[in-house]
C-alpha positions in Angstrom: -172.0 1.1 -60.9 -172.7 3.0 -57.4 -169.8 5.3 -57.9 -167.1 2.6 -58.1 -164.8 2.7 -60.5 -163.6 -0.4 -62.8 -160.0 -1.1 -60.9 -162.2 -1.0 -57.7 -164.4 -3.6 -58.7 -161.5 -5.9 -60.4 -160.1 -5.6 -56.5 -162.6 -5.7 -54.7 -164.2 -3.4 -52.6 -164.7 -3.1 -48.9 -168.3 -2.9 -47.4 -169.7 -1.2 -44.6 -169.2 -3.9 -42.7 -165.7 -4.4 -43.1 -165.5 -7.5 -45.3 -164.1 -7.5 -48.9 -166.1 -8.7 -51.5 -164.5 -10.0 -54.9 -167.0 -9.7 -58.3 -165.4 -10.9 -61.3 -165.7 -9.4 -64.3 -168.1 -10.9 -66.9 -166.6 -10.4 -70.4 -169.0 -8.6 -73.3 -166.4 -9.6 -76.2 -164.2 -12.9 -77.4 -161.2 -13.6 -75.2 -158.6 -16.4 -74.9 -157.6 -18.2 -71.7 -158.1 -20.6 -69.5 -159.5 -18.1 -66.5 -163.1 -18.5 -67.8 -166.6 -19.5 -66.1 -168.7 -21.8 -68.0 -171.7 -22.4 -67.2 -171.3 -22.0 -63.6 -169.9 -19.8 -61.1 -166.4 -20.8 -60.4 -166.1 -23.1 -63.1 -163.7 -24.2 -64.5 -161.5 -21.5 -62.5 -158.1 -20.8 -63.0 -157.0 -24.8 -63.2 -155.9 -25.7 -66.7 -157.0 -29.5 -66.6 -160.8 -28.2 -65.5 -160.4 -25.7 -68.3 -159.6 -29.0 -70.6 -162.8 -30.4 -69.3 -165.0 -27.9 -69.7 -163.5 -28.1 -73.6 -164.3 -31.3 -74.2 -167.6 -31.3 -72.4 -168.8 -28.5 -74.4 -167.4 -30.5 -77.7 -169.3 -33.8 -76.5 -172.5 -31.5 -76.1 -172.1 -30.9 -79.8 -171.9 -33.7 -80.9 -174.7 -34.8 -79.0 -177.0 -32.4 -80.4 -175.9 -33.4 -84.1 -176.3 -37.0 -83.3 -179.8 -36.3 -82.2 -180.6 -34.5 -85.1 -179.6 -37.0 -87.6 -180.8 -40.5 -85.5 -183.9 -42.7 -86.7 -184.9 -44.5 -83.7 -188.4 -45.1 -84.3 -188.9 -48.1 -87.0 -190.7 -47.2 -90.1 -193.7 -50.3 -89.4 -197.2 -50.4 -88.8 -197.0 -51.7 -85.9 -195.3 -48.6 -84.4 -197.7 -46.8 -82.3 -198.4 -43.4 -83.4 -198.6 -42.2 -79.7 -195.8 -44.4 -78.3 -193.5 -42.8 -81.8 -194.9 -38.9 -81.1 -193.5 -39.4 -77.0 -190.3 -41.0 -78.3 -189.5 -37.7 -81.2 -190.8 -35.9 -78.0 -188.3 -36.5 -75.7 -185.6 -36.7 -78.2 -186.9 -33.1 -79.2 -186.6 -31.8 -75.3 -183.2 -33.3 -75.2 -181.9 -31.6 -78.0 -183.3 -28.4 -77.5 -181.9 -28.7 -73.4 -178.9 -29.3 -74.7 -178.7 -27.0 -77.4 -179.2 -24.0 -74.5 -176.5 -25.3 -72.6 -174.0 -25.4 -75.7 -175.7 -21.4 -76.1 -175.2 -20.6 -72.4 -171.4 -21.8 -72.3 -170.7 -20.1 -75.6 -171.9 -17.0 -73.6 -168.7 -16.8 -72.0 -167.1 -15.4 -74.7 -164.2 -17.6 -74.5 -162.3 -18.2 -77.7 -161.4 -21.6 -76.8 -165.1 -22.6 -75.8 -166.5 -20.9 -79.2 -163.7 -22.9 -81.3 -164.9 -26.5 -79.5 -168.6 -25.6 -80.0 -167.8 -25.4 -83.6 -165.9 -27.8 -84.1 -167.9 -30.3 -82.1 -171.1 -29.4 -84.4 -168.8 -30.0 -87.5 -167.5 -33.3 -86.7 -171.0 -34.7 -85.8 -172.2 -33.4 -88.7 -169.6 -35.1 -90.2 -170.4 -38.4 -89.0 -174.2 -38.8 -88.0 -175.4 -36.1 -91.0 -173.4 -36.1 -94.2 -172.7 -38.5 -97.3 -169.9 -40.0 -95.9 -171.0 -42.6 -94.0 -174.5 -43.5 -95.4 -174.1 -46.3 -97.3 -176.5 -47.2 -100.7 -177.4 -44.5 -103.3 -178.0 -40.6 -102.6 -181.7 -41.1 -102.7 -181.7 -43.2 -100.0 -179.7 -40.5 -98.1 -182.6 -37.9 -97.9 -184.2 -40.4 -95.7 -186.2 -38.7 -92.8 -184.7 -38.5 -89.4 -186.9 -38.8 -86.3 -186.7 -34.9 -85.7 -186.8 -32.5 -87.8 -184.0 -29.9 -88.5 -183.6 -27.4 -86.0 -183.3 -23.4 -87.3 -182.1 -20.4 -85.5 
């Protein structure tokens, strides 16, 4: 760390130059608070309601990806083009993957809150768009393919 030590870099350390330059201090291990960056540098910053935000954004981005991976867009017909049907599960594939990172890259932050909202965003549109509880008819009928297939880790 060029011969700094850690109080000097939670400072702030003056350059050769004269100015100060703030770093803050990227957290290896869970923490709670709302002084967290998600995402992006400076965001959501020390402002509760922004911190709230980034919350339910990440919890909307979970449900998302859930909701993609239990849809059926593409009718079961023969006249559905194979081609047309591969571009569609294509781009719903790219979505979900996109924002499957994004969920991954704010969980990053080790925030406890963020972690919590991931989770429970996943559960709750699993909830709704993948188990029994809403699918209506007998069980068989609820093994049904979706248009994408599951995703693993």
């Amino acid at each position: 760390m060029d011969g700094m030590h850690h109080d000097e870099m939670m400072r702030g350390h003056n350059t050769t130059n004269g100015t100060m330059h703030h770093k803050m201090m990227m957290h290896m291990t869970f923490f709670w608070g709302k002084n967290a960056e998600v995402l992006f540098s400076g965001w959501p910053g020390t402002s509760v309601g922004m911190y709230v935000f980034a919350l339910i954004i990440v919890f909307v981005l979970s449900m998302l990806i859930e909701w993609l991976s239990h849809s059926q867009f593409i009718k079961n017909s023969s006249s559905t083009s194979h081609i047309s049907a591969g571009i569609v599960q294509t781009v719903m594939h790219t979505i979900r993957v996109g924002l499957s990172y994004l969920v991954m890259l704010a969980l990053m932050s080790f925030n406890g809150g963020i972690f919590l909202m991931a989770v429970a965003g996943h559960s709750l549109g699993f909830f709704i768009f993948g188990s029994r509880v809403f699918k209506h008819g007998d069980v068989g009928q609820y093994e049904k393919q979706t248009d994408l297939p599951p995703m693993t880790c």
